[in-house]
N, C-alpha and C positions, 0 to 999 in steps of 0.2 A: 485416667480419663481417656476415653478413646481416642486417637490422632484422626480419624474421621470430624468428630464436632468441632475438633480444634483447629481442622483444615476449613470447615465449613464457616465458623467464626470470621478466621484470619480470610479470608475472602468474600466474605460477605454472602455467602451462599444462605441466604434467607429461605427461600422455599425448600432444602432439606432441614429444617432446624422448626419446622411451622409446628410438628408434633410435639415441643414442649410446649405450648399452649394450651394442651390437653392435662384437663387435672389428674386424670385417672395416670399419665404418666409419671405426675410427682411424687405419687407412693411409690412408683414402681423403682425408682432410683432415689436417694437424696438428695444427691446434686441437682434433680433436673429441674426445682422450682427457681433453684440459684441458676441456673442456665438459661432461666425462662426471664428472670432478672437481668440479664448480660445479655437478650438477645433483644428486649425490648429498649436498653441503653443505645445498645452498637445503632441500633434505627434511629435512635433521639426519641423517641418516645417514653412518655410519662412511665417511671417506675415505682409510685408509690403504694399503689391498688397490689404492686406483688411484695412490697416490699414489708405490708401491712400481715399479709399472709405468713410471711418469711417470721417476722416480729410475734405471731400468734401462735407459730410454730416452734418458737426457739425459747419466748414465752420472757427476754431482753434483748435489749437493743445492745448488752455488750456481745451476748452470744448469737448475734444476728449480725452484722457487721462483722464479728468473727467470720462466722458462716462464708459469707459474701469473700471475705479477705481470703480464705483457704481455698474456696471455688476459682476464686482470681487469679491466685498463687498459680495453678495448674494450666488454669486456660490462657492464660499473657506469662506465656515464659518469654518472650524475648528480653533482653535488657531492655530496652528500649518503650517494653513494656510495664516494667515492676511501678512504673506511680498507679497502677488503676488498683492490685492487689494492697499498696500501699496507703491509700487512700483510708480503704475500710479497715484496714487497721487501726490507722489514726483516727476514725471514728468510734471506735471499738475501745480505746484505749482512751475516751474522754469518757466513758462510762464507767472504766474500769483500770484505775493505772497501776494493779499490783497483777492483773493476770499475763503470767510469764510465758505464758504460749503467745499472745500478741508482740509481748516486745523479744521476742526472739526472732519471732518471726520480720518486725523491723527490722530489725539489727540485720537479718538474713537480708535484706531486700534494699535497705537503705547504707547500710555498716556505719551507721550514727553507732557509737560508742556509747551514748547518754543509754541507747535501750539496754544495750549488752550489762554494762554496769548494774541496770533496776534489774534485768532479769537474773543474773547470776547471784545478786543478794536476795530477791525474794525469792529462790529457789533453795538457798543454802540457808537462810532464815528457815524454812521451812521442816529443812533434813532431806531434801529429794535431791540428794545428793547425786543419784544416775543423769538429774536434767543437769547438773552443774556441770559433770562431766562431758555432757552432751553441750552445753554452752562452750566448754573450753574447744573440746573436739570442733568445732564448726568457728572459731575463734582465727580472724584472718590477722597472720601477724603485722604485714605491714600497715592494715588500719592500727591495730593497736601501738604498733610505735610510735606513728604519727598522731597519737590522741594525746591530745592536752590535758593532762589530769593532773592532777595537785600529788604532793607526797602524801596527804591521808588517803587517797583514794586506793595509791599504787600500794600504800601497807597492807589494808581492807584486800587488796586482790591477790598478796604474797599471804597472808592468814591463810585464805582458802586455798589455795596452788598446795600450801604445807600440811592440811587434815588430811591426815591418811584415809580416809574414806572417799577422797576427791581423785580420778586419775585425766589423764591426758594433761597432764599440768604443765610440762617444762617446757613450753613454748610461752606462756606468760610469766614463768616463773623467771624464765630468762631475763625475759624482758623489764620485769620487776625489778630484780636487782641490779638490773643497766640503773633503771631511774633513779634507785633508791642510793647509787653509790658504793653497790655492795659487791666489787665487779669482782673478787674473789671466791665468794660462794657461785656469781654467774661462771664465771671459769673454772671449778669444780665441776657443776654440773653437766658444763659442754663435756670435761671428758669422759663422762659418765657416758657418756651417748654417741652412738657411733658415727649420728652425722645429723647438723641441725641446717636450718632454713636459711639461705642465704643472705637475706636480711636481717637475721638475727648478726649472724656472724659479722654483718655491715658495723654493725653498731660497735662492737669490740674492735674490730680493725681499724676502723676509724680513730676511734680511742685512743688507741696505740697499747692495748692491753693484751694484746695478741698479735704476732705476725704474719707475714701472708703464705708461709709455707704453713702453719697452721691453720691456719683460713681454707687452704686446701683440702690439705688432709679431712677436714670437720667437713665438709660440703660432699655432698650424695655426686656420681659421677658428672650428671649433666651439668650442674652448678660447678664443680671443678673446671669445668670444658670453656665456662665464662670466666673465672678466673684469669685461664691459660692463654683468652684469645690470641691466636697468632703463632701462640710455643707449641708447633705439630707437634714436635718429639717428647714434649714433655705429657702433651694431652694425652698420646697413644702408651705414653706410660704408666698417668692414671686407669686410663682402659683396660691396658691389660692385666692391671690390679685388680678392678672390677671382677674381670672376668672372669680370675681363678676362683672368686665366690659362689660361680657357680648360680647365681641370679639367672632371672628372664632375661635381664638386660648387661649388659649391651648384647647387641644378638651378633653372633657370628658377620653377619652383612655390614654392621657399625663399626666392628674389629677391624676388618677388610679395609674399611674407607676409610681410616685414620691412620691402618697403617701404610697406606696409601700415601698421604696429604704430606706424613711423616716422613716420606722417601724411603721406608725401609721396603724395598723391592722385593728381595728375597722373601722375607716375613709373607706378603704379600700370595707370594708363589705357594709358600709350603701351607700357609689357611687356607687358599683354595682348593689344594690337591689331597691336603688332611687333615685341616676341620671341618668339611663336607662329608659327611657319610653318604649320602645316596646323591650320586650326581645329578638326578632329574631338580635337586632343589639349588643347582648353581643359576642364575638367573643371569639373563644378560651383563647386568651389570657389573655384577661378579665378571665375568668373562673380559669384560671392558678393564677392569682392572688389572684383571692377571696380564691379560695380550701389552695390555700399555708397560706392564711392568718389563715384560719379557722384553721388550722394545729397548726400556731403559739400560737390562742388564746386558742386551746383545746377546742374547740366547733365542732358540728356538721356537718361531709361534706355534702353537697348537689348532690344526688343523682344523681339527672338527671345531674347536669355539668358534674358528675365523669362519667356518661353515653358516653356524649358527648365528652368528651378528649379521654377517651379510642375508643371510635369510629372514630378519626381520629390519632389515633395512635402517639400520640406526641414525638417528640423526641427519635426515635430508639434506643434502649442499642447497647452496642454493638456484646455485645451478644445475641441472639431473636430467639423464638421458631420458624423453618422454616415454620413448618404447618404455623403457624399463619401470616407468612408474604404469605405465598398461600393464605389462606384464604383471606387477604386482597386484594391480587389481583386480585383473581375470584370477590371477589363482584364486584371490580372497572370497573369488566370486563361485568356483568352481568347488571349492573345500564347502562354503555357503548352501551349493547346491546337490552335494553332497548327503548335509545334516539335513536339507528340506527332504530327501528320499530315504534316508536310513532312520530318523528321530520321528517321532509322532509330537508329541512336548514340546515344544519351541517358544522362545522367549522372543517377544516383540523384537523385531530383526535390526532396530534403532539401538538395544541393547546390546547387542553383539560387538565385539571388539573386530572380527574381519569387518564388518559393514561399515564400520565408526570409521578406522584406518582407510579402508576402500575411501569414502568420502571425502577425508581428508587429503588422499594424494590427489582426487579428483581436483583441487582448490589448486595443486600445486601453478605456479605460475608460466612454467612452462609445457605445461598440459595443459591449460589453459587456452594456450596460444598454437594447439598444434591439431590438425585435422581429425585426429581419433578420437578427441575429448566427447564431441555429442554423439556418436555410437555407442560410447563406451558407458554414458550417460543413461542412453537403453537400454543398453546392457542391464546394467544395475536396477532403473527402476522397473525395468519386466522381471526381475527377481524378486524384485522389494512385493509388488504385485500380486506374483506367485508364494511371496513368503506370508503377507496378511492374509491372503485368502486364506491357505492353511490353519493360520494360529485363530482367525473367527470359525473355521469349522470345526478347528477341536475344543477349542469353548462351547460352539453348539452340543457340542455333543455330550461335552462332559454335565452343561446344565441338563440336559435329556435323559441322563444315564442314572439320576438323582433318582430315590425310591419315595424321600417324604416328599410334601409338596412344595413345591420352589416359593419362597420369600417373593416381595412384590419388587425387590429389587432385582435377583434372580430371573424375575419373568420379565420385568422392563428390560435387562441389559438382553435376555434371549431375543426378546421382540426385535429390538434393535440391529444385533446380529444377523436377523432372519432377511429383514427387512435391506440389511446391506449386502447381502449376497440374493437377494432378490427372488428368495426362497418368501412370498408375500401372502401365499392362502396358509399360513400358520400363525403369523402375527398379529392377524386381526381380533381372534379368540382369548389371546394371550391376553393384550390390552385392554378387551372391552371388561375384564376383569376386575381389573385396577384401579384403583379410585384416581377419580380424576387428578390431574397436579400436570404442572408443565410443563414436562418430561414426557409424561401420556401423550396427552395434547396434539404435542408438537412432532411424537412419534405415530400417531394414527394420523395427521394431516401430511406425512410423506408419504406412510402408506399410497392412501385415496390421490395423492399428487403421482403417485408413479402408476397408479392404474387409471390416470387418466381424469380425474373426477374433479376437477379444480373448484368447483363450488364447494363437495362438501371439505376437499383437503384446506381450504380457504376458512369454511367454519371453526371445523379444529385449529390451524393457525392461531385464528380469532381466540378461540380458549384460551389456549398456551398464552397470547398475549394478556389475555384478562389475569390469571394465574398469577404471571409476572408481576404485573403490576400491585395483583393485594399482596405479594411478599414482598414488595418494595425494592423488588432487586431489576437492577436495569441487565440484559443479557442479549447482547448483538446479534447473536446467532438466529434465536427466537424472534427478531424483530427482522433480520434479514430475510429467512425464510416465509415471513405474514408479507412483508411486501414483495417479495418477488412474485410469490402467487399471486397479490392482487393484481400487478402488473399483468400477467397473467391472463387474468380472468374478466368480466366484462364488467365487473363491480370498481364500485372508485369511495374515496372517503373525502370528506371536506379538505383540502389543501392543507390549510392550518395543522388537521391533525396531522395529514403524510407528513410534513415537516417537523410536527414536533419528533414523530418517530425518528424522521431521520436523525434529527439532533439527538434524542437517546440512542442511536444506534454508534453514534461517535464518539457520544461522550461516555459510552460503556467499553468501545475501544480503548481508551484512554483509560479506564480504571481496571485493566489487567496490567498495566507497568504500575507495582508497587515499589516503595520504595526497602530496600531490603538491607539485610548486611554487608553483602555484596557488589551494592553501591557504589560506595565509597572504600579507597584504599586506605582513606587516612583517618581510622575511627569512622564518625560520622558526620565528619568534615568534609567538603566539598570547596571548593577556591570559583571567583569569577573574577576576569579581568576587565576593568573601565577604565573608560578615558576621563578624566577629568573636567567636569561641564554641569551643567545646571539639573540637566539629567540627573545624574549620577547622586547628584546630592540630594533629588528634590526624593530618588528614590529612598535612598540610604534612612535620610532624616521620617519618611514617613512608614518606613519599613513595610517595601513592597518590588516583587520582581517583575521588570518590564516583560512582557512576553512581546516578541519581534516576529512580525509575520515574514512569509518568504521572499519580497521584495527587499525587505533589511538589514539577510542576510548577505557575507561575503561572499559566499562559492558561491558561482552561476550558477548551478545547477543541484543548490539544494531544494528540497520537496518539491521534487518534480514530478508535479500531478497530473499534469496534462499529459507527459508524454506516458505516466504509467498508468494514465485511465483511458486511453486511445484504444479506440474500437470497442472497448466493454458494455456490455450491457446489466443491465441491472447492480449498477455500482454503486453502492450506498454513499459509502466514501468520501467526504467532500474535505475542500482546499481549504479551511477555514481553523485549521490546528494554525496556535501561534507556539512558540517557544522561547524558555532562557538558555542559555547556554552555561555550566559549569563545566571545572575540569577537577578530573582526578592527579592533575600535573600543579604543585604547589612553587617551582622551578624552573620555568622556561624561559629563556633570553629571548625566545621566538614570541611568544607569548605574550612579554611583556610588550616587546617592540608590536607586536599586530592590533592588539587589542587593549593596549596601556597608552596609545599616543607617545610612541618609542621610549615607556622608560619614566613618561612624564604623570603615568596614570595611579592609578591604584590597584591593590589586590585585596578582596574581602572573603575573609574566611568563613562561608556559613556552617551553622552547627546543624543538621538536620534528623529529630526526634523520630520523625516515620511519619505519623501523619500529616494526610495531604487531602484536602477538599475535593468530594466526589464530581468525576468526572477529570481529575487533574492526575497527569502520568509523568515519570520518571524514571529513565534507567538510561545505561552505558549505549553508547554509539558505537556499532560495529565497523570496523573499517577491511572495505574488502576489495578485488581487483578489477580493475573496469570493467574487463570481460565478462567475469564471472554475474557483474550486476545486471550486464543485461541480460546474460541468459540466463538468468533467473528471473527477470522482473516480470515473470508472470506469479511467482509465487511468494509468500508473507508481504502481499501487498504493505500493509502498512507497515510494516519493518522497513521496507526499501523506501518509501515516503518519511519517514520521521527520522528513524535510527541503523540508517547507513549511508556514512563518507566512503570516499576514494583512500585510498593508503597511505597517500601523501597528507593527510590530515590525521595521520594515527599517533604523533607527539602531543598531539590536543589533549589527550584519553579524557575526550569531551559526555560528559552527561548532563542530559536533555531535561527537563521540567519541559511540560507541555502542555495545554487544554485547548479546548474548542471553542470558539467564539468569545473569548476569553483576554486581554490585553495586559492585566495584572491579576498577579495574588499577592495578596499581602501575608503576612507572617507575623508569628508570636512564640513565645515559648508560655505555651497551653501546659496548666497542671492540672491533671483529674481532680472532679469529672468536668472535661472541657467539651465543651460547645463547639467545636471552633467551624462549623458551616462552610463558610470559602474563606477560611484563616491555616495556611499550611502553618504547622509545627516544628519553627525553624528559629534561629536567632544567630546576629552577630558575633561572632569569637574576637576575631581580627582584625586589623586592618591597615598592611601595609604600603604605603606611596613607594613609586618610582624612586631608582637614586639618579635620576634626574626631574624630580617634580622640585618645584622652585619653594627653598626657606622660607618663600617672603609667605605661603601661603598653607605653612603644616598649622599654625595658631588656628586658622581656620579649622583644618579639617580636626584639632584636636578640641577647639570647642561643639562641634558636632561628637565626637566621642562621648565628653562631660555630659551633654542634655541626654545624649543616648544610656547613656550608665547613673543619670538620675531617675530612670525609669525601670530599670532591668529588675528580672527579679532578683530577691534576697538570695536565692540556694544559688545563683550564677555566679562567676569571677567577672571579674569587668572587663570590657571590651579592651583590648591590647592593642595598643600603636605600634608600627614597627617601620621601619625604614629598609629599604635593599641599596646594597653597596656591593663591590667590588670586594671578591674573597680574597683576603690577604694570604692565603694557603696557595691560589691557586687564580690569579686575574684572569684567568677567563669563566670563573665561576659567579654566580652572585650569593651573597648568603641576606638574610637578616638581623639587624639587631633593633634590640626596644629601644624605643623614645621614652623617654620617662615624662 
């Protein structure tokens, strides 16, 4: 499936996706009527009228569901996704519970055991013995350790591992004869095998059926490495076991660092100078290791490496002569300007590793603070300048140089082009080409707005807005540009609607922070710290998060709107975002003491699935240097209002939930196909008290757990009490333990 529609999905990009609507498209792919299916869901709209189609075409409901589940499969690959592919499975499979393509594909998406079991019997009842092996093959061992299954089950699974017609077998076979009590045939066929799963191996060592120099030896290099944790010298001796095999892996570079870690200095030296064949592949880091070693042995540095590190400037102090970090940046800048006079080809100058590093030492803190910093700023972005102009002119060109006729996207991204470098008696032909859509629109209404015309670039706006709207997609950009023109121009709309605009124009700000993998550090666990109060409780118990406007909060100076809407004009923008607060810090004495009521509060652990009610954002708080925020706070306005602290709030590693006009969202753990409207898709894990919150008052909070965990769902573990105390390893740490 194309990573275009599945970008277009995962963002809600409704107006490029409006062409599966069209039936003439459905022959023309098979997927597209099922995509026409998923894009009328993702809106909430009624899918029965295509589902009927889907059903007439497939000719059952088990191989329509099918259908729907395999289309799912592709288009929600996130984890976080697998219930919506999962769904039509299980509806697939109330039609049909011996078709082993469905319950394989469970089993893939869920790792229920129950599917894997019906698929591998009715596959081998069958004789398709290639799917059997393809069952075992996709067979995750540590689900199946952890499955409950009876000794008739686990015989039924050793018959089939033992037909010679069956392979990929001795990863359950293993396992089998763990169950079965048979640990000698299991220990036979370990050694048959040059190295098994180190959960396999668990279960024998544990045992006591094997010992842990065995347990080694049987384990692939990187699983040895966990074994070994801590023994360098023993790891680098598995390595270099490894190595003589002659493998991809470990690679020369992983050699190097272990025998590093190992102390073995010497070793060290001579991998550098001749396990390298061609020196342009020693890489910094190599070099860091050799020089450290030579250090150790009180031998010789090597000149030109010490060249070469210093020349990429390794590892910033954090204190740093500012000249010197100018210096580095002019070179970055001059090498930069350089490629923009020798290269025609150029890769957006944001891609570039000089320009990225440049940047970065620009942050540095004491450049920052030192007279050259805003020259040097001009520097760079009269580069950057000269570098886009380039890269849009040789895109022009290269769409120009085309001999068939350019695609409608082709000519939109040309018009676009044209129109940004202000080449404008070209773009208008391109466009009026084009079938209308709000990309056109919205590119013929700059047009006419830069030559002057603001009624008619006003009408097109107007389009682009109508557009918007029957795709159902809200798009700031689009709404920012229709009312600045009207501002503009001598035309006015009723009040009511400017404001509804503007409130779509914020609450479309808002739903470009999704919530991602990279979120949360801890899974897709996020932590919030309360005080203990009627709050707290009345929230918990009705499960919903308070969103605190900027008066609520503790920095003085968070969403500072006034002073970063001062003098603007045409600022959409309004002060009316509330927020929660979580942290990616599950840990903090700070923490607890600021926002626990010293100790005396609580910590809840929420679980967070990804969905979040439109118009509602989330993501990490950037924390950056006073300076630098205000010379910047002309740009990513709403970055600088929402999601950016001072430095001294960077132990927070705080993440924001936010909406507009907005006080609470509430939460559920929503299972497809869910509704959930303004119900973000979140649930309790946790929930740890202070180890100063008062004995007399956990009955409390653990009868609030019971009524919470008489509601939860079935597939959930129940909500976890936990207590924080004083770490006996270490009193100045705090750790957790359960409350039972």
């Amino acid at each position: 499936m194309d990573s275009k529609i599945k970008n277009n999905f995962k963002n809600k990009k409704f107006a490029s996706l409006e062409y599966l609507s069209k039936e003439e498209y459905w022959a023309e792919d098979n997927s597209n009527l099922g995509l026409y299916f998923f894009l009328l869901d993702l809106k909430g709209k009624d899918t029965s009228e295509v589902f009927n189609k889907i059903l007439h075409k497939k000719e059952s409901y088990v191989s329509s569901y099918s259908y729907l589940g395999d289309i799912a499969r592709e288009l929600f690959n996130y984890p976080n996704e697998r219930k919506i592919p999962t769904y039509y499975f299980k509806e697939a499979l109330k039609h049909d519970e011996n078709d082993s393509h469905i319950l394989s594909n469970l089993y893939d998406l869920t790792r229920d055991i129950s599917y894997f079991l019906a698929a591998i019997k009715i596959n081998y009842e069958a004789k398709r013995f290639n799917l059997v092996s393809h069952n075992l093959l996709n067979a995750y061992a540590p689900h199946l350790i952890e499955a409950k299954l009876d000794k008739a089950d686990w015989q039924k699974l050793k018959r089939i591992c033992l037909d010679i017609n069956v392979s990929h077998c001795h990863v359950l076979l293993l396992i089998c004869y763990f169950y079965l009590d048979d640990l000698e045939s299991g220990i036979n066929l370990m050694n048959k095998k040059e190295w098994v799963s180190k959960s396999i191996i668990d279960l024998y060592l544990d045992k006591g059926c094997i010992d842990f120099e065995y347990a080694v030896q049987k384990s692939n290099y990187f699983e040895s490495v966990k074994y070994l944790e801590g023994d360098f010298k023993r790891i680098y001796e598995e390595v270099r076991k490894e190595a003589k095999k002659g493998n991809m892996n470990p690679t020369k570079e992983a050699i190097i660092k272990y025998a590093f870690e190992a102390e073995e200095y010497s070793e060290v030296i001579s991998l550098v100078e001749d396990g390298i064949e061609e020196p342009r592949k020693i890489n910094n880091q190599l070099r860091l290791y050799y020089l450290l070693s030579s250090l150790y042995l009180g031998v010789d540095l090597n000149e030109e490496y010490e060249r070469a590190i210093n020349k990429q400037n390794f590892f910033i102090k954090s204190s740093c002569n500012p000249l010197y970090l100018a210096y580095l940046i002019l070179k970055n800048i001059k090498v930069l300007e350089t490629y923009l006079v020798e290269k025609e080809d150029l890769h957006p100058i944001e891609h570039m590793g000089l320009y990225q590093e440049a940047d970065e030492y620009l942050s540095h803190d004491d450049l920052l603070n030192h007279y050259i910093h805003d020259s040097i700023v001009e520097k760079l972005k009269s580069l950057k300048d000269k570098w886009d102009k380039h890269v849009v002119n040789t895109e022009i060109e290269k769409l120009k140089s085309i001999d068939e006729p350019l695609s409608e996207n082709d000519k939109t991204r040309l018009a676009s082009y044209l129109i940004d470098t202000n080449r404008h008696d070209e773009a208008p032909s391109l466009l009026t080409e084009l079938e209308p859509s709000m990309s056109v629109s919205n590119l013929l209404a700059i047009y006419y707005e830069r030559q002057g015309k603001v009624d008619t670039a006003l009408t097109h706006f107007k389009s682009a807005i109508d557009s918007m709207k029957v795709s159902g997609e809200l798009n700031d950009v689009i709404i920012s540009n229709y009312l600045s023109c009207l501002n503009r121009s001598e035309h006015s709309i009723p009040d009511s609607l400017y404001n509804e605009y503007i409130d779509n124009f914020n609450e479309s700000i808002a739903g470009h922070f999704r919530y991602t993998l990279s979120t949360s550090q801890n899974g897709n666990s996020l932590f919030k710290y309360y005080p203990f109060n009627q709050f707290t409780l009345d929230a918990l118990v009705n499960g919903y998060f308070y969103l605190a406007s900027s008066e609520q909060l503790n920095d003085p100076i968070e969403l500072p709107y006034d002073n970063l809407s001062a003098d603007k004009t045409n600022l959409f923008l309004r002060p009316n975002f509330r927020l929660a607060s979580f942290s990616n810090n599950e840990n903090s004495m700070l923490m607890w003491s600021h926002y626990a009521e010293n100790h005396t509060g609580l910590m809840v652990e929420y679980y967070f699935e990804g969905e979040l009610p439109d118009g509602v954002g989330i993501d990490k708080v950037n924390y950056s240097h006073t300076i630098k925020r205000y010379k910047e706070k002309e740009r990513y306005l709403f970055n600088q209002y929402m999601l950016t602290k001072n430095k001294d709030w960077s132990y927070e590693k705080e993440v924001r939930l936010f909406a507009y006009k907005r006080d609470k969202i509430y939460y559920e753990k929503a299972s497809y196909p869910y509704k959930t409207g303004d119900i973000a898709n979140a649930y309790i894990k946790s929930i740890t008290v202070g180890y100063k919150f008062p004995e007399s008052t956990i009955k409390l909070i653990q009868s609030i757990i019971s009524g919470l965990n008489e509601n939860i769902d079935n597939n959930l573990s129940k909500i976890e009490l936990r207590r924080a105390m004083l770490s006996e390893k270490n009193f100045f740490e705090l750790e957790y333990e359960v409350i039972n």
